[in-house]
N, C-alpha and C positions, 0 to 999 in steps of 0.2 A: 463431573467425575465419571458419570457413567458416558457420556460421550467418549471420554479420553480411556477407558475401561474397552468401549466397542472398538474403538478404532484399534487398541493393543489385540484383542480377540482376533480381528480379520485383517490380519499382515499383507495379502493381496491388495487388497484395499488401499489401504495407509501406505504402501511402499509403492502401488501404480501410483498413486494420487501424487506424493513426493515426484515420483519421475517424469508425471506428463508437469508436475508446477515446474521443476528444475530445467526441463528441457523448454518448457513456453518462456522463459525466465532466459534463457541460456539463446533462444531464437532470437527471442525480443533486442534483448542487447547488441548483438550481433549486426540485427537489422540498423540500429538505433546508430551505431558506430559508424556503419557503412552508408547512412545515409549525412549525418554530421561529417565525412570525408569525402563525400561529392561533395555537399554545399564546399567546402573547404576550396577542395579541386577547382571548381568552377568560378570562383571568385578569389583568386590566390592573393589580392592586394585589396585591404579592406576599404569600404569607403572613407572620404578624406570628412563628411558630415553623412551622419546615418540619420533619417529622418522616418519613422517607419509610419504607412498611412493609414493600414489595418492590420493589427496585432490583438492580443489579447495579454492579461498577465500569465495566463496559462504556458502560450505559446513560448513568450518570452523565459520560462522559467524551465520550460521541457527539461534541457542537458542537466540540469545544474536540480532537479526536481529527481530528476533517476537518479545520479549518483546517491542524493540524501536518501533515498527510499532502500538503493541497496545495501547503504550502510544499514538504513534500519533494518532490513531484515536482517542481517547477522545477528544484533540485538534480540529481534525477536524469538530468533529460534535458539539464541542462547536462552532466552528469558522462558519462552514455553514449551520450548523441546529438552531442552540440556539440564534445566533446574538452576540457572542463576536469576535468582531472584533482586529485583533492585531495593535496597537498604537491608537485605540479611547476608548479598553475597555469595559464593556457591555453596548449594547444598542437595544433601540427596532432597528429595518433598518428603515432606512428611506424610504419612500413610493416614487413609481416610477408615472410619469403623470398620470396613471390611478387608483391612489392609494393603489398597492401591493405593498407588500416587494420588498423596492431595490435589490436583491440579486446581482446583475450587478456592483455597486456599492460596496456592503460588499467588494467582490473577489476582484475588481482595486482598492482599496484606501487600503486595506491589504498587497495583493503584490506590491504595492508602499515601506512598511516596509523592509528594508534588511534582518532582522531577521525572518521575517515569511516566506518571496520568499524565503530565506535560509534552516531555517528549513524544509517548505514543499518540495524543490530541494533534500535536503538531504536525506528526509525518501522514494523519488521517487529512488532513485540510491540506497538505502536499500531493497526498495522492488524489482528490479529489481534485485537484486542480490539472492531475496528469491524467486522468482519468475525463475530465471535458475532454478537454483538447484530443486526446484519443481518439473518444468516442464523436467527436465535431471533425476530425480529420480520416477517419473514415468513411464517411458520409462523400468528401469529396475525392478520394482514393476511389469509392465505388463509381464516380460521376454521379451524384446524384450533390448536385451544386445550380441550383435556379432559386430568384428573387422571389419568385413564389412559396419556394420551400424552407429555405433559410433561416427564418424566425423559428419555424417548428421544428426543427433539425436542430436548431441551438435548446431550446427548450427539453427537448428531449436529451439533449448530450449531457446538461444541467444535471434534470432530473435523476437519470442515470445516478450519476456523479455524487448528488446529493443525498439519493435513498441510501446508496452504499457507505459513506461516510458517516452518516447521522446512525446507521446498525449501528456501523464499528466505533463507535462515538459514542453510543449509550451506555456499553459496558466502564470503562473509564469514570465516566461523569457520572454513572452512578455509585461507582463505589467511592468515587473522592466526594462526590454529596452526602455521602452516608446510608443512599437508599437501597445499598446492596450491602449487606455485612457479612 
């Protein structure tokens, strides 16, 4: 709550932040379209047997990975920005002792729901998986793609990947475990 208290205090802030995410958001897409319509372009008749020799699940799931992520944030920002709460529905928040928005509240009585600690779990292990592959396909974007370096550059892309999912991953899991009340 007091996080969500400072951020309402410094509107600079909260409203740059919104617009460098909206527009990194709004690029990314962009880019992501325009490069799914080369490949398109370049290969106009698919193959008659696709065999593929080096892929990943990652790679394999990019397109069809964004889409679910951007549906999820709609959700999201319904659910943490707007006050729809999943299993109470839309509502104002309820106001915390010094009457702000509960935000404290929304998040534990939400992930209480199996369906939303689910859903939000699920598109964390979605993004983690767009987030390798990302983070392993810039690596060779920059040229830095040698037999030497390879394993450490996947490890690293991993890691990445990993720390940031298992954050946003503790919240959830600990309030559907009951270790956040």
């Amino acid at each position: 709550n007091e996080y969500a208290k400072w951020l309402q205090d410094h509107p600079p802030m909260l409203w740059g932040s919104r617009f460098a995410l909206l527009l990194a958001f709004g690029l990314h897409s962009i880019n992501s379209l325009s490069l799914w319509l080369r490949n398109r372009k370049a290969r106009p008749i698919g193959y008659q047997v696709k065999k593929d020799l080096v892929t990943s699940v990652s790679a394999k799931t990019m397109v069809y990975g964004g889409i679910f992520l951007a549906l999820y944030l709609v959700y999201h920002l319904a659910h943490l920005t707007f006050g729809v709460s999943a299993g109470l529905g839309y509502q104002h928040l309820p106001l915390d002792a010094a009457g702000l928005p509960d935000v404290y509240f929304n998040v534990v009585s939400s992930f209480r729901v199996p369906w939303a600690a689910g859903l939000y779990s699920a598109a964390m292990v979605v993004l983690g998986l767009h987030l390798y592959h990302g983070a392993w396909s810039v690596f060779h974007t920059l040229g830095i793609n040698h037999e030497r370096y390879n394993d450490g550059l996947r490890s690293a892309a991993s890691a990445v990947a990993l720390a940031i999912v298992a954050g946003f991953l503790a919240v959830p899991v600990g309030v559907f475990m009951g270790l956040v009340r």
